[in-house]
MARZATI-208108 format. One line per field, with one value per residue (C-alpha): x, y, z; residue number from 0; chain. Coordinates in pm, 1 decimal, m for minus. Layout:
! residues N
px: c(X_...);
py: c(Y_...);
pz: c(Z_...);
num: c(NUM_...);
chaine: c(A_...);
END
This chain:
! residues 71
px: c(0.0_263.6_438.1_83.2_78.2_409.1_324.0_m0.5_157.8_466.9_742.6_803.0_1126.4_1176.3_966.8_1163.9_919.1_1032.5_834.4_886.9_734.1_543.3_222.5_151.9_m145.6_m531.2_m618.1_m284.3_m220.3_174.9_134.3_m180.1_m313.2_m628.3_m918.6_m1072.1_m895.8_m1189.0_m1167.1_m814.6_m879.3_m814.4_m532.7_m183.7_65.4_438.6_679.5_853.8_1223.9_1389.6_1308.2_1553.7_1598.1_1760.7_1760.5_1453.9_1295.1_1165.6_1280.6_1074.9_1238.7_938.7_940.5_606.4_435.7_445.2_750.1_846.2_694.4_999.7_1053.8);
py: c(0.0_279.2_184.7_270.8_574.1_726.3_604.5_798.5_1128.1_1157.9_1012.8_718.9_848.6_445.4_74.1_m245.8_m552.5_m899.2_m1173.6_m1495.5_m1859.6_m1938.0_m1771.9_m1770.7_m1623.3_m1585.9_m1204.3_m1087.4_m755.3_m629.7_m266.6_m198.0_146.2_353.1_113.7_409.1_328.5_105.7_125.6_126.8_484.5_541.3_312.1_506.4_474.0_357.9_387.9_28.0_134.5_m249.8_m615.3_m839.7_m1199.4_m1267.5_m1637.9_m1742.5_m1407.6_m1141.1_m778.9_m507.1_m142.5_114.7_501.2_685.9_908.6_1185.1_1331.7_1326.6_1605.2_1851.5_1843.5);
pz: c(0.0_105.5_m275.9_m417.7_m245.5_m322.5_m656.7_m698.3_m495.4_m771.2_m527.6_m722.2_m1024.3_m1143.0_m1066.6_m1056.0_m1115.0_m1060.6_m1209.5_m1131.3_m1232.8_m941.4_m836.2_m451.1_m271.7_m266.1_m389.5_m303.9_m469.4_m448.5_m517.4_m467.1_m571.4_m438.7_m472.1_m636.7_m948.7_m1095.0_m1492.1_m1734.4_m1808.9_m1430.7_m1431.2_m1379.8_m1661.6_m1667.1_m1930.5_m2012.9_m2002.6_m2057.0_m1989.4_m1888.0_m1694.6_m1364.7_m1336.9_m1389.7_m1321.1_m1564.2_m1496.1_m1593.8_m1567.6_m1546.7_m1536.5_m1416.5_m1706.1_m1473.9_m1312.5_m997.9_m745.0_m697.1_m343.1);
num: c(0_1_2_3_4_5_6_7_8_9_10_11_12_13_14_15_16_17_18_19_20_21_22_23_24_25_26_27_28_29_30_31_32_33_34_35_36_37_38_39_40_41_42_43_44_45_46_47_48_49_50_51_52_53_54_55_56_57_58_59_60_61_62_63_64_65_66_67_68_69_70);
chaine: c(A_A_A_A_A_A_A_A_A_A_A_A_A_A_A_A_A_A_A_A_A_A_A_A_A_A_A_A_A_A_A_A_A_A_A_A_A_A_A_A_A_A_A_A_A_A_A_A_A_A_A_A_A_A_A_A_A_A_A_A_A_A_A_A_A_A_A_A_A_A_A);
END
């Protein structure tokens, strides 16, 4: 939750995702954002920067849309 928040508040400058070949949990949601967010127009946009591997795992390199509030 605090990941979705900095997220949607501009305090976020890159995302690291790690994928990996198992899928664990019942509803789980890893970076959740504001519930409010109901529909893909809502949805918040990254920019794909690179995929890669690590092992077994997929690496996705992600930049918000939006910069980062100046702080």
């Amino acid at each position: 939750r605090l990941a979705g928040d900095m997220l949607q508040h501009g305090l976020i400058d890159e995302c690291i995702f790690f994928y990996g070949p198992k899928v664990v949990g019942n509803g789980f949601a890893p970076f959740a954002l504001s519930s409010s967010i109901t529909t893909m127009d809502e949805a918040y946009r990254l920019k794909l920067l690179k995929v890669g591997m690590s092992g077994d795992d997929m690496v996705v390199y992600a930049r918000p849309e939006l910069s980062c509030s100046p702080v």
